[in-house]
N, C-alpha and C positions, 0 to 999 in steps of 0.2 A: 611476750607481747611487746616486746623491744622495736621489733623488726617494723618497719616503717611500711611491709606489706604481707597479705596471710594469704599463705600457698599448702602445697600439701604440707614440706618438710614444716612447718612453724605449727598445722595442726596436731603434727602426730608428737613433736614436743609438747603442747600446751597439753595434749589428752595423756598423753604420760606422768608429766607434771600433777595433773588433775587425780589419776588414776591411782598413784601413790597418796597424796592429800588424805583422797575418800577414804581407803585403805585404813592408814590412821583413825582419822574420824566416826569409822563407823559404830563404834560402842559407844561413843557419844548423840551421834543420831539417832542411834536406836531408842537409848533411853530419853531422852529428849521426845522424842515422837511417841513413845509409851507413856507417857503422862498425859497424853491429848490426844493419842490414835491407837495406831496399830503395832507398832513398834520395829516394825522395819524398814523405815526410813533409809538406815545406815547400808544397809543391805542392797535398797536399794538405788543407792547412788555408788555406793564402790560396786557393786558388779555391773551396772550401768555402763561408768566408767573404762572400766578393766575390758570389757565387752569391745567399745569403739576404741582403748588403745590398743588392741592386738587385732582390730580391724583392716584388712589391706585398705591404704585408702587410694582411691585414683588420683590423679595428677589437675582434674575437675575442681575446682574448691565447693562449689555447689554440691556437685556429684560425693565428695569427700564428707562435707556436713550431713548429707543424708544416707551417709553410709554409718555417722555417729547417731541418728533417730533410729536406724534400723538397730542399730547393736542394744538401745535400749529397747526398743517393742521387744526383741530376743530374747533378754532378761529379764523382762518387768511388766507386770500387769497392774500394776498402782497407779494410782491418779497423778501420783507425783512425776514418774518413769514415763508417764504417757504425755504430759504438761514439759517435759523436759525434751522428750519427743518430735513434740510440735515446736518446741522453740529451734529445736535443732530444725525442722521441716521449712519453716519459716524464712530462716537466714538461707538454706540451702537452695531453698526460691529465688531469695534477690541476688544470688550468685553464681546461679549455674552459668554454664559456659565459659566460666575464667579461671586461668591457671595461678593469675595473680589479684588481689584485690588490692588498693589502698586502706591502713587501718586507718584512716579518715572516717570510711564505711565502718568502723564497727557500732560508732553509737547508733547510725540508723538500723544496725543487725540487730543491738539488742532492742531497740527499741520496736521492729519488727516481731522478733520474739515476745516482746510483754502482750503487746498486740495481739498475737495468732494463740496463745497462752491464755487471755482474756476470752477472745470468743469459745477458746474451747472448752475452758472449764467454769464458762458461764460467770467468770468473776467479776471483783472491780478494786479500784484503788481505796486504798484506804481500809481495808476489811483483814488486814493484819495478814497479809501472804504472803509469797517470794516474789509477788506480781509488783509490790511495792518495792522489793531490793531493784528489781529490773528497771522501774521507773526511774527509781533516784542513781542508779548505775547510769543507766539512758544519759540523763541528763550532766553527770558529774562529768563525763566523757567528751561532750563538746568540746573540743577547739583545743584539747588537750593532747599534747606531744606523744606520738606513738610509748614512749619510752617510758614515761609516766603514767601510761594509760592503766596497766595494773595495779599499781597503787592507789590510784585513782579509784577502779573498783573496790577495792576491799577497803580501803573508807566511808564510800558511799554503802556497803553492806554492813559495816559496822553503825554509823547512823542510822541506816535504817530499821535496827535493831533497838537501838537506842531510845528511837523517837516515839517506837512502838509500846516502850515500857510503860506498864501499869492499864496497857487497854486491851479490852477483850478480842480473840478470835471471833470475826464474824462471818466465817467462809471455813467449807468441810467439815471433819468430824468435831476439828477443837470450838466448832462454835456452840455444840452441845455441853461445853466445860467452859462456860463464857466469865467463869468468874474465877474459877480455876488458871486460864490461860491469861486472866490479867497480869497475873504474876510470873509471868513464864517467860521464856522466848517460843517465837516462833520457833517451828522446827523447820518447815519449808527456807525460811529467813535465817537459821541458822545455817540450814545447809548452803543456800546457799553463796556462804561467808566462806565458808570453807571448803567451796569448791576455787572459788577466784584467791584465795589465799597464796597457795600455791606457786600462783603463774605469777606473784611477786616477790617470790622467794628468789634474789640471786646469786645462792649457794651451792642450786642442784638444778 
């Protein structure tokens, strides 16, 4: 997320990137999400993942982004794989037809995604989801140098982990373990910490 603009060649790095991450993380997602769900979370973000990185992506960046929601609907029928879906749907709206974007646009991308993510899965802020990492991502992201803009995310994903500590789930299954989840992290919010992790790695 270096690059001062997102084309194909910068997507199919960052879903690499990403695709390896998940990879790793998914025995921790899993169980993370078995304390408060289903438990496969993990599952579902690394084959998610691995899905739209071995996706041909067109030369479109729109076209390209909803070719990564298609590779999750492919793999995943979870609420999480579907919400990740539409985020990818979202951004790949406000970008069709361009080969190149300014990552200027990215905080209005994710913040379209929290957005379209919202109406779908009928959420809201504050109720302890990864709708809250996106927000405070959203926002950490303004006016912030392409270069930094990753690190940027996964501070504002580590805050908003933080901030959440000690309050209940009030949205999907963990809001039925509302006292349980006090004490927990998010699983949606852990993942995804550890999807933008990654793409600030500059080692690999």
């Amino acid at each position: 997320m270096s690059s001062t603009t997102i084309d194909k060649a910068a997507i199919a790095a960052a879903l690499g990137k990403v695709a390896a991450g998940a990879e790793v993380a998914a025995a921790e997602l899993n169980a993370a999400d078995g304390q408060l769900g289903d438990g496969d979370l993990g599952i579902t973000v690394s084959k998610g993942f691995r899905e739209a990185a071995n996706a041909d992506l067109p030369e479109d960046v729109g076209l390209a982004l909803l070719e990564c929601a298609k590779a999750f609907q492919r793999v995943s029928s979870s609420s999480y794989g579907t919400l990740v879906a539409t985020g990818f749907m979202a951004a790949a709206k406000a970008t069709k037809g361009r080969a190149e974007v300014p990552a200027s646009e990215i905080p209005a991308l994710v913040a379209a995604a929290r957005d379209a993510m919202m109406a779908r899965g009928k959420g809201e802020l504050g109720a302890k989801t990864v709708l809250d990492s996106l927000d405070r991502t959203a926002q950490a992201l303004e006016g912030v140098a392409p270069e930094a803009m990753a690190a940027a995310a996964v501070e504002a994903a580590r805050a908003t982990l933080e901030a959440f500590k000690g309050k209940p789930c009030k949205l999907g299954r963990a809001r039925m373990f509302a006292e349980k989840s006090a004490a927990l992290d998010d699983p949606g919010q852990l993942a995804f910490l550890r999807i933008v992790e990654p793409l600030a790695d500059q080692t690999s």
